[in-house]
C-alpha positions, -999 to 999 in steps of 0.1 A, spaced: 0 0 0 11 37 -10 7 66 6 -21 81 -25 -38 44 -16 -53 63 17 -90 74 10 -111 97 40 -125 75 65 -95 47 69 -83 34 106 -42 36 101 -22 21 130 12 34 140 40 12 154 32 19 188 -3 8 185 -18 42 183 -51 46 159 -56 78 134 -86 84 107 -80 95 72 -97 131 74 -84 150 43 -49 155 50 -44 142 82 -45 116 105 -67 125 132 -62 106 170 -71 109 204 -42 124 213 -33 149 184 -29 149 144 -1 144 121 0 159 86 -1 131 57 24 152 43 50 137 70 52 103 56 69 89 25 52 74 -3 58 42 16 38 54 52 70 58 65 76 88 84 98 110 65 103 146 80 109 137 119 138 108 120 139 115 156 104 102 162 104 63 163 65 43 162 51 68 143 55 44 104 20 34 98 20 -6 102 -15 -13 94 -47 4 72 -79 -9 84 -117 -1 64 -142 8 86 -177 21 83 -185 60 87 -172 74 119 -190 98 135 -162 105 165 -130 95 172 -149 74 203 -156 51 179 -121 40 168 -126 13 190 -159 6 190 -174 -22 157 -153 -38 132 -130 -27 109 -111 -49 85 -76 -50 77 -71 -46 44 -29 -38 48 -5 -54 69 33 -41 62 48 -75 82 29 -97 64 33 -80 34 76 -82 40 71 -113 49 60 -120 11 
């Protein structure tokens, strides 16, 4: 998965486990945001070397999310893994 593969409305999850939606240009969380513009083509993030967990490991669909409450709440379904896809 690419970076232009991101459509609103996607769960991503970081290395450290933390959960974000696709709102426009950003990744929106409980804690905070981070501009899409930070990461590589790859989801690796690209402008803040210092930072480590922040590579986006997994891309999950879910159904429309009214508030960020309800990253947690109902299914979503992986649709990108990057270790199993290295693991290919």
């Amino acid at each position: 998965m690419e970076k232009r593969d991101l459509r609103i409305g996607m769960v991503v999850q970081t290395e450290r486990g933390n959960d974000y939606v696709v709102l426009g240009d950003r990744l929106i969380g409980e804690t905070g945001f981070i501009d899409i513009e930070e990461y590589d083509r790859w989801l690796k993030l690209k402008t803040h070397p210092s930072l480590t967990g922040y590579d986006i490991m997994k891309v999950f669909s879910k159904g429309e999310i009214k508030s960020l409450k309800e990253l947690r709440d109902g299914d979503m379904v992986l649709i990108w893994d990057r270790q199993k896809e290295e693991r290919r």
